[in-house]
Each structure stands twice: as structure tokens, then as C-alpha cells.
N, C-alpha and C positions, 0 to 999 in steps of 0.2 A: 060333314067334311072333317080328314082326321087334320091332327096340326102341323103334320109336315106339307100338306098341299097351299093349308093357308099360310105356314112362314114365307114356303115358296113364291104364292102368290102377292102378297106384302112384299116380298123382295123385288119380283118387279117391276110391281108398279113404283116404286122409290126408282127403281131406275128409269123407268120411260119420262117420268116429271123430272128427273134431276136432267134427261135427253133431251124433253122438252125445252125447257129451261137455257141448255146451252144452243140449241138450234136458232130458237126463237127469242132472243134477250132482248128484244124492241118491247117485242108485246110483255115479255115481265116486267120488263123497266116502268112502261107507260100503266101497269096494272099498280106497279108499287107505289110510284110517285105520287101517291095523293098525301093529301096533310094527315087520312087518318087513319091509314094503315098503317105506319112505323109500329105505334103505341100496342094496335092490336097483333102484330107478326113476333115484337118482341117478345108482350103476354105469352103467344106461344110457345116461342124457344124455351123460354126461361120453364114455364111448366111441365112442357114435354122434357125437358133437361134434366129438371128435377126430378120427377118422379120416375126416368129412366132410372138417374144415378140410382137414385134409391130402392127401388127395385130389384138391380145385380147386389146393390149390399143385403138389401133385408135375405136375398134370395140364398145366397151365402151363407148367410147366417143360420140361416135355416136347414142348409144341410149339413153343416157342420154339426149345429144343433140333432137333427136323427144320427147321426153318425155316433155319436154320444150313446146312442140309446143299444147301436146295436143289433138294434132289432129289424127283422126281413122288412114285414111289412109297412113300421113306420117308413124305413129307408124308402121304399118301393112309393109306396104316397107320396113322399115327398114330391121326388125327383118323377114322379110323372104331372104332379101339379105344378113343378118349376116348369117344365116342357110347355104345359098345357099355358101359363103365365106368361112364357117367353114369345109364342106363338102370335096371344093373342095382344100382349096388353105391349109387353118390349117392341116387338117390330112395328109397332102402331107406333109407339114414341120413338122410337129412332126416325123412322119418315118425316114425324112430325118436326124433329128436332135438325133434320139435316135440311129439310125442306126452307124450313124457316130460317136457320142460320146461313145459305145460300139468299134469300131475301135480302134479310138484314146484313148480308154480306154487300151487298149489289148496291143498296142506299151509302153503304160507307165507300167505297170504291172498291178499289185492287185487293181482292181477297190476300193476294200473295203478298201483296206490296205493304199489309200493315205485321208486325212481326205476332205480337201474339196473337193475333186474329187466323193468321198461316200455319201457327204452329199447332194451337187448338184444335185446327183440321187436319192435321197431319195427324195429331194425338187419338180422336178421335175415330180415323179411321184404321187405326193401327188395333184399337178395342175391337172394333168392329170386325176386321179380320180374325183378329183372334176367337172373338165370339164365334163365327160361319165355321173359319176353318178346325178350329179344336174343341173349341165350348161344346157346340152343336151337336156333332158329329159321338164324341163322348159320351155325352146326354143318352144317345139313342142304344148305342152301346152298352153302356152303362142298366139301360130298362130292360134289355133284353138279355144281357147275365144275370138280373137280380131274376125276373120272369123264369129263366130255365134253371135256377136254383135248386135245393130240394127244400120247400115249405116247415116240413118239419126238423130242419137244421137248426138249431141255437144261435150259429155259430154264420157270420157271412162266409163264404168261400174266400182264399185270400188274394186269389186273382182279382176280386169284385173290387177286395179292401185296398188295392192298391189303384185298380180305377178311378176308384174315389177319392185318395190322395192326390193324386196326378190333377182330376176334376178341380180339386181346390183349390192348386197352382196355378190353375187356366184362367179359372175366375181371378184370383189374386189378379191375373199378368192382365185381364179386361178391365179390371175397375181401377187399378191404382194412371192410369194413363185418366179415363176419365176425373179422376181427382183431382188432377193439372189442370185438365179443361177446364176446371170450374174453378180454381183459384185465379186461372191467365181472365179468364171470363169477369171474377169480381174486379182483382186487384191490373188488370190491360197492364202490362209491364211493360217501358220502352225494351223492345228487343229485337235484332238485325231479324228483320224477312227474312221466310222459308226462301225466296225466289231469288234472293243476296247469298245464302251458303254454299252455294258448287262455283259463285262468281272470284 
């Protein structure tokens, strides 16, 4: 299976259980409410969280890191084992991390109604659009200039090399929003609900 059918396929199913979910909030409610699931939904978030964040940085970094080097091939590795990474291992943990933070949203009450808890999600899914709509899409782009390159070139093409600048900005504009999340996450700031700012 190549890794655009499984990102695909990983993207729905996050949406039939987030469907789920809003359809049906009796049965998630009564599913959560037990004394011993808080403890273990948290564990979740907080790992799938993390090791998302970490992830788009190390992943970052890493291209940056070939981009240094110049060279076809390293570049070409790279960014198809980022692809191949984001497919398999990011879209697992973003499920994991929206799924659970929707849980633990549901134990605390009004998702909207507490301010950094609203805004996290807001933060959140503003990376995530960014990831689908430019990240992604780049990516693929991006394999298939390096791919019809000429191999024995020294030199990248400068259409590629400006790709790949552009790539770098995309990632910057996805990770620094999750950054927020995870400070609103440690340090819960009193701050006016998302559902209080058009009021």
C-alpha cells in the first residue's frame, strides 16, 4: 500500500470517530466516566503529543540538515522518508492526540467554554491545515522534481531549491502553532474562551 492511500485512509477514519463521537456523546460520556480511564486517556494525549511535536521538529531538521549537503540523493532519501514518516507514524499520532484531547476535553466540560483548552484547539487545527493543505501537497511535489531531475547534475535545479525554501516556511508556519499548544497545555493560562471572542 503506497503512503498516499494510507495518509488518506488514517484521515478518515479520525474523522468517522471524531463523527462518531459528536453523534453519539451519551455513549462516549458513559465510556469515559469510569475512575480509570482519565489517568490512562491522559497518558495518551500527552505521548501521542509529544512525540508528534517532536517528530515535525526532528523532521525539520533533518531536511534542513540534507539541504546543507546539496546533494541529489541525500535530499531525494530524505524527504521520501519524511513522506514515508508522516504517513505512517504523524497521522497515527495526530488521531491519537485529537481523539484523546476530545476525551479529555468531555471530562473537563465546555471544550470552548475553558479559554486555553479552546484555543490549543484552535492552534492545533490551524498546523494541521497547514500540514494537509501545503506541507503535504509540497512534499509530493517536491519527490517528483527531485525524481525527474538529471542524476548526474551536481548542482539541484533552482526551481527544486526554491521548493524547498518555501517547504521550510510551511514546516516553520506547522510547528511553531504547536509550540503554543504545549506551553497553553503545561502552564493552562487564565485566558477569555475561543466561544467569548466574536461575543
Amino acid at each position: 500500500m503506497n503512503t498516499k492511500t494510507i495518509l488518506l485512509s488514517l484521515l478518515i477514519l479520525m474523522a468517522i470517530m471524531i463523527t462518531a463521537a459528536l453523534l453519539f456523546p451519551q455513549g462516549l460520556q458513559s465510556f469515559l466516566y469510569r475512575p480509570s480511564m482519565y489517568r490512562h486517556i491522559l497518558f495518551v494525549h500527552i505521548a501521542a503529543a509529544t512525540l508528534f511535536f517532536a517528530n515535525a521538529v526532528i523532521g525539520m531538521v533533518w531536511e534542513i540538515r540534507s539541504l546543507t549537503t546539496r546533494k541529489r540523493e541525500i535530499i531525494l532519501h530524505t524527504y521520501r522518508t519524511v513522506s514515508w514518516l508522516d504517513a505512517r507514524i504523524s497521522t497515527v499520532l495526530i488521531i491519537l492526540s485529537v481523539i484523546s484531547g476530545i476525551m479529555l476535553s468531555v471530562l473537563k466540560g465546555n471544550m470552548w467554554e475553558i479559554g486555553w483548552l479552546s484555543l490549543s484547539l484552535v492552534l492545533f487545527l490551524f498546523s494541521g491545515v497547514v500540514w494537509i493543505a501545503s506541507d503535504i501537497p509540497t512534499q509530493y511535489t517536491l519527490k517528483k522534481r527531485l525524481e525527474q531531475s538529471d542524476p548526474q547534475d551536481p548542482d539541484l535545479p533552482e526551481h527544486v531549491m526554491n521548493l524547498l525554501k518555501l517547504r521550510l516556511w510551511i514546516s516553520l508556519g506547522g510547528v511553531i502553532p504547536l509550540l503554543v499548544v504545549f506551553l497553553l497545555m503545561v502552564y493552562k493560562p487564565d485566558l477569555r474562551p475561543v466561544a467569548l471572542w466574536f461575543q
